[in-house]
N, C-alpha and C positions, 0 to 999 in steps of 0.2 A: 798276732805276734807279741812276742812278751816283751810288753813296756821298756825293760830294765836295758834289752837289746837296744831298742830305738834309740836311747837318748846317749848323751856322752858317758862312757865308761870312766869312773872315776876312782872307783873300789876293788878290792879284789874280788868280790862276790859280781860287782857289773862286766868285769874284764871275763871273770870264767863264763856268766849268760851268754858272751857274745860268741867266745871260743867253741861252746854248745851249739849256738846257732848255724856259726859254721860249720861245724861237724854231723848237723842233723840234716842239714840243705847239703851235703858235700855227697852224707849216706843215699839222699834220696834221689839225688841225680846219678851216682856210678850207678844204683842198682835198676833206675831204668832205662838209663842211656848209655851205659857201660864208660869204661874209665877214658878211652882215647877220643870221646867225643864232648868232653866235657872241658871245661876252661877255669879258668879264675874268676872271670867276667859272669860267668851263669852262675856262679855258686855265688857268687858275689846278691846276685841280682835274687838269688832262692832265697839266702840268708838276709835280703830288707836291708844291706852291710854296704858301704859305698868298696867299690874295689882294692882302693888305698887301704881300707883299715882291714879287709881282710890279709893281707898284705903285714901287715903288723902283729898278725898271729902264725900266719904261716908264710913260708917265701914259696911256696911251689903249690901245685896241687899232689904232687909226690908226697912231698910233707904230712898234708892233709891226709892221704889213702895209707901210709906209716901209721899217722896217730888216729882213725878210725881200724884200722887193723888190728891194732895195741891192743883198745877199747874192746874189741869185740872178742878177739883168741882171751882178753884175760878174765872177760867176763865168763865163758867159755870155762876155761881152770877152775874160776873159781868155784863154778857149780858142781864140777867134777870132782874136786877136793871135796866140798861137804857131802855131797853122797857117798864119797866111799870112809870120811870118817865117822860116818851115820852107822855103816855097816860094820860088820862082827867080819875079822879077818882072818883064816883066809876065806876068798872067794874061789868058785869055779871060775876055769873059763867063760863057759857062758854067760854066768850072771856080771862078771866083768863086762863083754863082750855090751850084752844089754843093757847095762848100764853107761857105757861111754857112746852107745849108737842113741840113747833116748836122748842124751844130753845135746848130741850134735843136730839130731833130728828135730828139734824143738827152735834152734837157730838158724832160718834159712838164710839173715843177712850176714853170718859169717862163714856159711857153706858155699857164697856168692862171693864176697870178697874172696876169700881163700883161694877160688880158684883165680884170681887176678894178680898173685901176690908176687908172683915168680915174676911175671909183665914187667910190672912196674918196677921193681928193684931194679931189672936188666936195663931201666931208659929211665935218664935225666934224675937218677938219685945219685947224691955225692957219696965218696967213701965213707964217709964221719956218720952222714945220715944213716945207712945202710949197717955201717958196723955199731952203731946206737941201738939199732932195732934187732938185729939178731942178737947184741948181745942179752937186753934185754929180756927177749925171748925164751933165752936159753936157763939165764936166772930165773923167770919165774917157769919155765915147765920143769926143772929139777924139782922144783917143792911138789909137783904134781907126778912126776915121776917117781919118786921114794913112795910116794902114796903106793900106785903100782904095783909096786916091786914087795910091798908090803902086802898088796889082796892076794897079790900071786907068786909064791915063795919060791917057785921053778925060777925064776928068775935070777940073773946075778946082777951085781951093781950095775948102775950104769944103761941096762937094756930097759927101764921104765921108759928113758928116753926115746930109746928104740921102739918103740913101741910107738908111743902118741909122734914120732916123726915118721913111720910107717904110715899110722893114721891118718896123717895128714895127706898124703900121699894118696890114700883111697878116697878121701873128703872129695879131692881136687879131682881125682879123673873120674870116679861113678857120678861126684855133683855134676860135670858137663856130662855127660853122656846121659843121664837123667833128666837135662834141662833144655829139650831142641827145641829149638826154630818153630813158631805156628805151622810155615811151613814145612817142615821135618816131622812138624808132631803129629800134620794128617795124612803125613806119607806110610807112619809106621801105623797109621791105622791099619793097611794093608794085612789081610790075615797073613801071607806068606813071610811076614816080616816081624811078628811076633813074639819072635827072641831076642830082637832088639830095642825092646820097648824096654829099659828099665826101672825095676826099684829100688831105687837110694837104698833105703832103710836097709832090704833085703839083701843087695848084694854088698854092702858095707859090713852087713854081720858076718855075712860069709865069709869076705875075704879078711875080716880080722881076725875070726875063730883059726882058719888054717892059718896063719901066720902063727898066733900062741901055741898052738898044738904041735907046730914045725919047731918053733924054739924050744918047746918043752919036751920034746924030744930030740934034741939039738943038746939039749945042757943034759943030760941025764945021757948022756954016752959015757 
């Protein structure tokens, strides 16, 4: 464990190690023991953190699962944004389409949160906390939004966002139904169940492509 963690935080550079710390033992416990089984006291005890000082960074584990979500959707953006200002504009459908399925398909631990995010909002987050996070949210998917709206010209102001909050939306229900149970996963072994077994990647292009193709035939009436 990194030294700088262990000892008394005195710095701004020691206070942000610990803040890490926290949020790298916070990431590794939702993602194997999911969000309602986890405490203050285990993440405490992950991050090498006595409970009190975790505490001094964050008042909830809410808090905690807000600012690893942040982290993750904005790292997320940000990769999104530089591959489409890499690209020559406009784009097709498709090569949109493939391009924002590689991006998401490359980060399982925010295909994972994401589906937790609606949960948690709904219990033990304050108004202030909650309206902090979306608003934030919202300012930075606009920058990534005009991106959008710029590969795909069919588009009118505004629907960028439509778009990547649609997405999100397919992220959250094909990532669960993509991600069963041990036990669930050797039930769909079953040959007769077969069409239940799915592919993220697969059914995430698909169901983004009809959405573009629907609005872009939608705006062009």
């Amino acid at each position: 464990m990194n030294e700088v963690v262990l000892k008394r935080a005195t710095n701004n550079q020691q206070k942000e190690a610990r803040r890490d710390a926290i949020l790298d033992a916070a990431r590794t416990l939702f993602l194997q023991s999911g969000f309602f089984d986890v405490n203050m006291a285990t993440i405490a005890r992950q991050s090498g953190l006595a409970k009190g000082t975790v505490y001094l960074y964050f008042k909830t584990k809410e808090e905690i699962f807000l600012a690893l979500s942040t982290e993750e959707l904005s790292a997320w953006l940000d990769e999104v944004d530089e591959t489409l200002k890499r690209a020559s504009s406009p784009h097709s459908v498709e090569r949109l389409v493939d391009q924002l399925v590689d991006c998401i398909a490359r980060r399982e631990n925010m295909k994972r949160l994401a589906s937790l995010l609606h949960l948690v909002l709904e219990r033990n987050v304050s108004f202030e906390e909650a309206l902090t996070f979306k608003l934030g949210l919202k300012q930075r998917s606009e920058v990534t939004s005009r991106l959008i709206e710029k590969a795909l010209p069919f588009l009118k102001p505004g629907q960028g966002l439509d778009v990547l909050m649609q997405l999100h939306c397919y992220v959250v229900g094909w990532g669960q139904m993509s991600d069963p149970t041990p036990t669930l996963a050797e039930v769909l072994e079953h040959p007769d169940l077969k069409p239940f077994k799915i592919d993220f990647k697969e059914q995430l292009a698909t169901s983004l492509t009809c959405f573009l193709y629907g609005l872009e035939a939608l705006n062009r009436r």
